[in-house]
C-alpha positions as CSV (number, residue, x, y, z in Angstrom):
1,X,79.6,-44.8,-43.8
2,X,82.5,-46.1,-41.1
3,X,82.9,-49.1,-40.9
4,X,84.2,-48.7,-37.3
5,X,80.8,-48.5,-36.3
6,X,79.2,-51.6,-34.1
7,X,77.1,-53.0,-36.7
8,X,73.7,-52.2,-34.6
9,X,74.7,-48.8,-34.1
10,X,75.6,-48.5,-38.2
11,X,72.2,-49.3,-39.0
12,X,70.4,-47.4,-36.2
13,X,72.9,-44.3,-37.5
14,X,72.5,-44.6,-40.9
15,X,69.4,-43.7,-41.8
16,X,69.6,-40.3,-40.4
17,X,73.4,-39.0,-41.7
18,X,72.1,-37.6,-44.9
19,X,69.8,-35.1,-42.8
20,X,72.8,-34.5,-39.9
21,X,74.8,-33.4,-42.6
22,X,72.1,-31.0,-44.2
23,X,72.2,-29.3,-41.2
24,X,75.1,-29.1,-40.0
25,X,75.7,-27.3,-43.8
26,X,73.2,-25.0,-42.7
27,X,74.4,-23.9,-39.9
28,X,78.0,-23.4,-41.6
29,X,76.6,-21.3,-43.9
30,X,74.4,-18.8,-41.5
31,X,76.8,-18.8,-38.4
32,X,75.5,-16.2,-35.5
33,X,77.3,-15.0,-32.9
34,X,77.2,-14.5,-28.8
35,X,74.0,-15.6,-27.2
36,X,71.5,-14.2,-30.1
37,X,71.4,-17.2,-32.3
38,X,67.6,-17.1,-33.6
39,X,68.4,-18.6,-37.2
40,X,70.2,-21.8,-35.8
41,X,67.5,-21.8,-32.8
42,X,65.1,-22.1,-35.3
43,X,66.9,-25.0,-37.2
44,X,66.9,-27.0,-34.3
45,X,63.2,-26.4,-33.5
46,X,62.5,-27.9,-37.4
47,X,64.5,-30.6,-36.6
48,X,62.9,-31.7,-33.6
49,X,59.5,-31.2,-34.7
50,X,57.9,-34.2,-34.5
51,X,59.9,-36.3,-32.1
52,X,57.7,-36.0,-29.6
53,X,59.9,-34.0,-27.3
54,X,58.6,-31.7,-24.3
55,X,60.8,-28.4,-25.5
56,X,61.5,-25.0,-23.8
57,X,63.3,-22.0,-25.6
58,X,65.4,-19.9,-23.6
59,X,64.4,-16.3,-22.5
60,X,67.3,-14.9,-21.9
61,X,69.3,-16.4,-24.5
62,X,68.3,-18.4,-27.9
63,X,68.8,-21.7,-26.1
64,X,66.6,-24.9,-26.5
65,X,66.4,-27.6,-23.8
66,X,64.4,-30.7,-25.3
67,X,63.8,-34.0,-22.9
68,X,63.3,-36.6,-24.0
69,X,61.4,-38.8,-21.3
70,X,61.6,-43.0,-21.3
71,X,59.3,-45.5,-20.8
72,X,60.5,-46.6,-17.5
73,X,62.0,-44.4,-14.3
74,X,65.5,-43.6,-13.9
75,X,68.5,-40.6,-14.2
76,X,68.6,-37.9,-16.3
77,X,71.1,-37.8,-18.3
78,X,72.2,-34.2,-20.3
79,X,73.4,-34.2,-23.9
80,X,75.1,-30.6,-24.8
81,X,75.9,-28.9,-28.2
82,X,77.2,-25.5,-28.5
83,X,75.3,-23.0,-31.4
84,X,77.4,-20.0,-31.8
85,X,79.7,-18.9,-34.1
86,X,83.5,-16.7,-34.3
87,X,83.6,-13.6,-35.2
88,X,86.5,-13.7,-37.9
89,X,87.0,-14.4,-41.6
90,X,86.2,-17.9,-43.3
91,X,88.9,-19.7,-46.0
92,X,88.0,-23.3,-46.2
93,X,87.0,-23.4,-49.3
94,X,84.1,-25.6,-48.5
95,X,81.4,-24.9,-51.0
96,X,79.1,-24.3,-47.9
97,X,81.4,-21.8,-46.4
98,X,80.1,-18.4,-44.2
99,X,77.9,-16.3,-46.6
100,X,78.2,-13.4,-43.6
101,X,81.3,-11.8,-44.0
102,X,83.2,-11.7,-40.9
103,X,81.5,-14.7,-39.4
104,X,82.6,-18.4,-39.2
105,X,81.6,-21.6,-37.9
106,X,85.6,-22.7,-37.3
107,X,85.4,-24.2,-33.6
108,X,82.5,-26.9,-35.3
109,X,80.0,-25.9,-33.1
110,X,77.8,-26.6,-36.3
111,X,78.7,-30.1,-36.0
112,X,77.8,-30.2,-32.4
113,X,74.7,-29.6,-33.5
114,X,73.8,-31.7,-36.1
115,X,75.0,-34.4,-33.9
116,X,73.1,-34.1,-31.1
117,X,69.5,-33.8,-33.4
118,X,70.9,-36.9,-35.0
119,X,71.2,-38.4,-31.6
120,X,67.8,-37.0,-30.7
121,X,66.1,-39.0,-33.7
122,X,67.8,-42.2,-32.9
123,X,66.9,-42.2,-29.4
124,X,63.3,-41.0,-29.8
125,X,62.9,-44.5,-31.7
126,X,63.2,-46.4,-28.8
127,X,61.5,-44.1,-26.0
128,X,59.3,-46.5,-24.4
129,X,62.9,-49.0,-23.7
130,X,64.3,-45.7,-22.0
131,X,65.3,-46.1,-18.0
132,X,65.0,-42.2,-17.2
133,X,65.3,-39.1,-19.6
134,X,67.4,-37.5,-22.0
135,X,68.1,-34.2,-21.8
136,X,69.0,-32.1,-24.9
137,X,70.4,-28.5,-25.0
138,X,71.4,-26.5,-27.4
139,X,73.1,-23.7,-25.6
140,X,74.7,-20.0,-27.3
141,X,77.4,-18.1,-26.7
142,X,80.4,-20.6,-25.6
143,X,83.0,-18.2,-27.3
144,X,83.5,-16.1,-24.1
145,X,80.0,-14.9,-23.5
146,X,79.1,-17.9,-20.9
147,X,75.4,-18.9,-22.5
148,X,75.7,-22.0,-19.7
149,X,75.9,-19.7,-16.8
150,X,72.4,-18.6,-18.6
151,X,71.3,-21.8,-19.3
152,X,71.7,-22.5,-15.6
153,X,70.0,-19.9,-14.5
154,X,67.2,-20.5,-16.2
155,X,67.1,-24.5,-14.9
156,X,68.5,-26.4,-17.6
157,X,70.4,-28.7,-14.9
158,X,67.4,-29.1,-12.8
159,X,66.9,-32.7,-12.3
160,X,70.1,-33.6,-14.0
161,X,72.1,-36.3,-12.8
162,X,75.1,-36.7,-15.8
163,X,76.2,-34.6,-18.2
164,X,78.0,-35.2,-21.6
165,X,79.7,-33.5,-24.5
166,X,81.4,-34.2,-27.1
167,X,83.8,-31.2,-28.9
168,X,85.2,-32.4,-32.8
169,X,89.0,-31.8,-33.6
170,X,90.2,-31.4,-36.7
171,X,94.2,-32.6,-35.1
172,X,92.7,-36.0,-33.8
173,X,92.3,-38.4,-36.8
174,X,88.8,-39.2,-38.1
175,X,88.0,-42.4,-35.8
176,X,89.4,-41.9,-33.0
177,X,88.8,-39.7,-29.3
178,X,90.7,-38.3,-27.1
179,X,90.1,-37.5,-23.7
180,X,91.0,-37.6,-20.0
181,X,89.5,-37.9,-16.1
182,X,89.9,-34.4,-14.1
183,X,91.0,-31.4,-15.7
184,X,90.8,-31.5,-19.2
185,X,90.8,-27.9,-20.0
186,X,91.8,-25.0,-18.7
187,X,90.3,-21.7,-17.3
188,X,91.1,-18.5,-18.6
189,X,91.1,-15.0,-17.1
190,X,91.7,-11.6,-19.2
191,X,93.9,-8.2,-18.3
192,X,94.3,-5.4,-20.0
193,X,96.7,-2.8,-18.5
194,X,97.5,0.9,-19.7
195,X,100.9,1.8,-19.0
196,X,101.2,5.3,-18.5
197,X,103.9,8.0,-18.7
198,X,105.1,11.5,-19.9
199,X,105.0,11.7,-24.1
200,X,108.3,13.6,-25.9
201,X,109.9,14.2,-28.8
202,X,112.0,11.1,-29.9
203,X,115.4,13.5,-29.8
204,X,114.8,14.1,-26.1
205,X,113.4,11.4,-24.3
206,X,114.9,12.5,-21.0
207,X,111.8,15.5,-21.1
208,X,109.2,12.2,-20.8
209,X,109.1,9.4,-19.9
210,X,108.5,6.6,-22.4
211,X,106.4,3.8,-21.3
212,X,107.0,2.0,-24.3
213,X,110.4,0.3,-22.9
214,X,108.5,0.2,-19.9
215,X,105.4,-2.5,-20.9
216,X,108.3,-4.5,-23.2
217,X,110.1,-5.2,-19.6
218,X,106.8,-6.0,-17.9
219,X,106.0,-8.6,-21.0
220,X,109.6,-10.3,-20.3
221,X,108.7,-9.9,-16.6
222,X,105.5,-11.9,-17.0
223,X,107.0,-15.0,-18.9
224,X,110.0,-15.2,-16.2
225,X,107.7,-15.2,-13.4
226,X,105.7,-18.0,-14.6
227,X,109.0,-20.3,-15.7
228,X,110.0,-19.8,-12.2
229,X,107.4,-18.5,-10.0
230,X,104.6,-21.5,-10.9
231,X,105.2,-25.1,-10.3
232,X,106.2,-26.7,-14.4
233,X,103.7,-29.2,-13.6
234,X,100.9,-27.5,-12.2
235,X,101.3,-24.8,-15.6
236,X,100.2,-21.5,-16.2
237,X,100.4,-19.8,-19.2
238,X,100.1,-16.2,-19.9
239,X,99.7,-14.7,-23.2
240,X,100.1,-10.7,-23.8
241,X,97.9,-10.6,-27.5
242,X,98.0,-6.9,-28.1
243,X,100.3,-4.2,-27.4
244,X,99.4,-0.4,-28.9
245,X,101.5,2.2,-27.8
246,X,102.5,5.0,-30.2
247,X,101.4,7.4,-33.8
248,X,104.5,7.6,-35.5
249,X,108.4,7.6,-35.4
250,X,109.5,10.3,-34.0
251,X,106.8,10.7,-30.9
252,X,107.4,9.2,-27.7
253,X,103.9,8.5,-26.2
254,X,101.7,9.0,-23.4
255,X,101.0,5.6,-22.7
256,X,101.0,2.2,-23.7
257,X,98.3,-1.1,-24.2
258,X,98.5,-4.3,-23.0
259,X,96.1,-7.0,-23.1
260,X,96.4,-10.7,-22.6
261,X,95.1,-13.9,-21.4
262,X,96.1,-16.5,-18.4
263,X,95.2,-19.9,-18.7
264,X,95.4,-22.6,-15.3
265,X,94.3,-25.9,-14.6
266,X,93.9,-26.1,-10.9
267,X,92.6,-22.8,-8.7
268,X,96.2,-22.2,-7.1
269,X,97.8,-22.0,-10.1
270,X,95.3,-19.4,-11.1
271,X,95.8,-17.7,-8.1
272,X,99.5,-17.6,-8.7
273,X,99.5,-16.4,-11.9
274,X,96.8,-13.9,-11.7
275,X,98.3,-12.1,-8.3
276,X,102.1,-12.6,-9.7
277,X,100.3,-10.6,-12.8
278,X,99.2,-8.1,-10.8
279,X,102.1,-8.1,-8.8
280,X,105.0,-8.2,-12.1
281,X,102.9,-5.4,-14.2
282,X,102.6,-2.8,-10.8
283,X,106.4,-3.5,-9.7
284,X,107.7,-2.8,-13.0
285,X,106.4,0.3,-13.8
286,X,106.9,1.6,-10.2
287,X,110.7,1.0,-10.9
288,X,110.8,3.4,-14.0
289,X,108.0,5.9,-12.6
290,X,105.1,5.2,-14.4
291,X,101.7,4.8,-13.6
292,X,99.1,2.0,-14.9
293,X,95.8,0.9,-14.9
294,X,95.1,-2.4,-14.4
295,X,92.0,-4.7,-14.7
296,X,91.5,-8.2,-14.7
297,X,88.3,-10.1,-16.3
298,X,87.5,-13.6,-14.2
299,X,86.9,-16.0,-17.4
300,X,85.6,-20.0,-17.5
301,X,86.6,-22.2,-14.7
302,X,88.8,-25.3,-15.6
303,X,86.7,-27.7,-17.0
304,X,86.9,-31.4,-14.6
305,X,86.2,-34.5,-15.9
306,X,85.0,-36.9,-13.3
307,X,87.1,-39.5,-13.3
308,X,84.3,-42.6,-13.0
309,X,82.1,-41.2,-16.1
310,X,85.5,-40.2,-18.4
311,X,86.7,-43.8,-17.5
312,X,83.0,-45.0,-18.5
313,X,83.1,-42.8,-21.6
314,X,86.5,-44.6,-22.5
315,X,84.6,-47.6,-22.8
316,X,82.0,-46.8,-24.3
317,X,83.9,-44.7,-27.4
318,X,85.9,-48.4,-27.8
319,X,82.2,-50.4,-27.8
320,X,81.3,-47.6,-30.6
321,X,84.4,-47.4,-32.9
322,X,86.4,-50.5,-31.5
323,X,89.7,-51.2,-29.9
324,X,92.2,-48.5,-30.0
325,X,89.9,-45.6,-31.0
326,X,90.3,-44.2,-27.8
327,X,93.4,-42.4,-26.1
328,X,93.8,-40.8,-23.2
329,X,95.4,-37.0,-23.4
330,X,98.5,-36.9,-21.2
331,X,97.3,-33.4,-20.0
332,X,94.7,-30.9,-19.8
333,X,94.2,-28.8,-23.5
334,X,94.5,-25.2,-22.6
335,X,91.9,-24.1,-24.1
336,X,88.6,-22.8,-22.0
337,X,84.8,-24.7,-22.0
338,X,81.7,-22.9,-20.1
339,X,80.7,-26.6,-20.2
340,X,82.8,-26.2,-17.0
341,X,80.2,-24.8,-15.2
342,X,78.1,-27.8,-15.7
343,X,80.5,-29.8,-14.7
344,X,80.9,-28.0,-11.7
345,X,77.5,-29.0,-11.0
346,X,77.0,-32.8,-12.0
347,X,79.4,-35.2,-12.9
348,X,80.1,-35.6,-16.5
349,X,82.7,-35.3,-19.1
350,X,83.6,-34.1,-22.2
351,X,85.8,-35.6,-25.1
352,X,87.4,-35.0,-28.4
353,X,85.5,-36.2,-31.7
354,X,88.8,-37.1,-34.0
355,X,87.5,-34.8,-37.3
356,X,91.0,-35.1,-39.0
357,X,89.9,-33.7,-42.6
358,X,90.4,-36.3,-46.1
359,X,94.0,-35.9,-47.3
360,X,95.8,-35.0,-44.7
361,X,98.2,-37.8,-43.2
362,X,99.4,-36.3,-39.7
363,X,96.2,-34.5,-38.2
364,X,98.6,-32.4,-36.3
365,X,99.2,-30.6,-39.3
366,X,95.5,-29.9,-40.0
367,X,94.4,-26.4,-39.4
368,X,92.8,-26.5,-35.9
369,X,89.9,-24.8,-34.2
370,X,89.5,-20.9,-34.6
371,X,92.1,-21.2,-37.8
372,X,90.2,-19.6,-40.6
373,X,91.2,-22.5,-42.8
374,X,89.3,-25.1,-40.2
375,X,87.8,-27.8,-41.8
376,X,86.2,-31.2,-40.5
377,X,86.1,-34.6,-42.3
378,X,81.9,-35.3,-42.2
379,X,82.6,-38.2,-41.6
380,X,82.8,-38.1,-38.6
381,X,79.2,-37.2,-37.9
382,X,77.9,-40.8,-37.8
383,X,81.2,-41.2,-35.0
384,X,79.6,-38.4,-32.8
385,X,75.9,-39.0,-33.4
386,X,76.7,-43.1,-32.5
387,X,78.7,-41.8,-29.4
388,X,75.4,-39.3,-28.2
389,X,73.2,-42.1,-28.1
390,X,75.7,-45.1,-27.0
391,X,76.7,-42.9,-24.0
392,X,72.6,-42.2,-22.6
393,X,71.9,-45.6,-23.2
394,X,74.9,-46.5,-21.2
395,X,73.8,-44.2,-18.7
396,X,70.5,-44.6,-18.2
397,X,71.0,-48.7,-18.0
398,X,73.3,-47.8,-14.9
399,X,76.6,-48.5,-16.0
400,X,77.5,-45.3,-14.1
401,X,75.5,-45.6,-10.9
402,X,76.7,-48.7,-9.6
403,X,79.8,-48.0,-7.0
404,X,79.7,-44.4,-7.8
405,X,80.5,-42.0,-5.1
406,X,77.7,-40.0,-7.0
407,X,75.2,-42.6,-6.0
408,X,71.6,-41.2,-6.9
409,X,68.3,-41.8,-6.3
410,X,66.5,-42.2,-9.1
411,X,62.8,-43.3,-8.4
């Protein structure tokens, strides 16, 4: 048990680790993938039997939206976890490691999870104190497939007046969060391009025209044009993550792969970068008379704290786990959230859970998220479940309302 924890919220926390942690080992083992998550949908059901709670599953997706309604009128405040899985290879070494080859809980999603039904139990206890309702989702397919979007659609922000997450990281140390007002993370778009051109024999490349030269000048091209094309401190970042061109030595091929990410935190940097893209990739094989088709994939928008609830979240992660235990990230992680599009909606924030695992001095050196050697210190748990709850009571008791420029009514 931490002894960081306020001593009410140790005792209030305690009592339900031993089952957070059961789950969350469950999960780990049985991770799904995309939005069809009926094994860890049905986890979370077992959990919350009993509490009380007014559920819906989703139809679209294997989603579960659980309020949780007080004793007295006020906002509703939304609590978010994150179900699905990656698909890649697990090498912990945790004795509860994947037992589906090919699968992996390594972005802690399962912890998300068992959090929030901690959270859930603890909160339930005191119902009839509550000013307004807590609003639990458990929402599928974060890893690019945009569950939120569905969870949207199907009203999961309907009546919502705050929103909160909470995301663990293995590189912040165990007792501490990170976190920041406006953007925090990034959006991301995808291209692929195929560069195309006249195959040959190697021995006589003047007969073709190789387009393998050809998409190396348009990768160079790319990383020149955002070092001085996009402001350094309004950053872009564009990644080319596979290039397949080619069957053997002494071929010169038809054409040539590409496909990559861009990553922005503000909308005219994304503009920038996705036009100069377009712009770089077409120019470039014009000048060596080559041909290419190019698409680009919209991805998750950047993901904005609001400023008021990430300074109120500040203070609340310091009432939890005590001076110092929060720090604020000097800018946005470059990484994509469909919490975005909630946030887009409501105001809200997310942080980051410090999960730095046992025996490792500097958590930078821990493997991270979507590392198939990512592990968490459990620890941790009783940090995020006590943060869940300290952050709706602090919520619903108004700490956010008064002043806010997001003034509500609540009844």
């Amino acid at each position: 048990m931490s002894t960081r924890l306020t001593t009410m919220l140790a005792e209030q926390v305690q009592p339900v680790i031993a089952e957070v942690r059961e789950l969350r080992r469950n999960i780990h083992q049985h991770p799904e993938l995309g939005t069809d998550n009926p094994h860890t949908q049905q986890l979370i059901l077992d959990a919350l039997e009993g509490l009380g709670l007014d559920i819906q599953v989703g139809t679209s997706i294997t989603s579960v939206v659980a309020d949780l309604v007080g004793g007295l009128p006020g906002p509703t405040v939304l609590l978010r976890a994150d179900t699905d899985a990656l698909p890649m290879l697990e090498e912990s070494g945790e004795p509860f490691s994947s037992t589906i080859a090919g699968r992996a809980h390594a972005c802690g999603h399962d912890a998300h999870v068992a959090m929030l039904v901690g959270a859930a139990r603890v909160l339930t206890a005191e119902r009839d104190s509550l000013r307004g309702r807590v609003r639990f989702i458990f929402q599928p397919g974060e890893e690019g497939f945009g569950g939120a979007v569905n969870m949207i659609d199907e009203g999961a922000l309907e009546g919502v007046d705050y929103a909160f997450a909470i995301h663990v990281s293995p590189n912040v140390p165990t007792g501490m969060v990170a976190g920041k007002g406006g953007p925090i993370m990034a959006a991301t778009d995808t291209f692929e391009a195929r560069i195309l051109g006249k195959g040959a024999h190697a021995s006589t490349p003047h007969f073709g025209n190789d387009p393998i030269p050809v998409a190396c000048e348009a990768v160079s091209a790319l990383q020149t044009m955002v070092t001085r094309r996009i402001d350094a401190f309004n950053p872009a970042v564009i990644t080319v993550g596979r290039i397949s061109g080619g069957t053997t030595n002494n071929v010169i091929p038809e054409s040539v792969e590409l496909e990559g990410t861009v990553r922005t935190v503000s909308e005219g940097a994304r503009l920038a970068a996705t036009t100069g893209l377009e712009r770089i990739i077409r120019g470039v094989c014009q000048a060596h008379d080559c041909s290419v088709e190019l698409s680009m994939t919209p991805g998750y928008p950047v993901t904005v704290n609001d400023m008021r609830f990430a300074s109120l979240a500040a203070e609340v992660v310091t009432e939890v786990l005590g001076e110092g235990s929060y720090f604020e990230l000097p800018t946005p992680i470059m990484g994509a959230e469909d919490f975005s599009y909630i946030l887009q909606q409501v105001p809200g924030a997310m942080v980051f859970l410090g999960a730095c695992p046992e025996g490792i001095q500097n958590s930078l050196e821990a493997p991270s998220c979507h590392s198939n050697l990512m592990r968490i210190n459990e620890d941790a748990l009783e940090n995020g479940v006590a943060l869940h709850v300290a952050m709706a009571r602090a919520v619903l008791q108004g700490r956010f309302i008064e002043g806010s420029e997001h003034l509500v009514e609540t009844g």
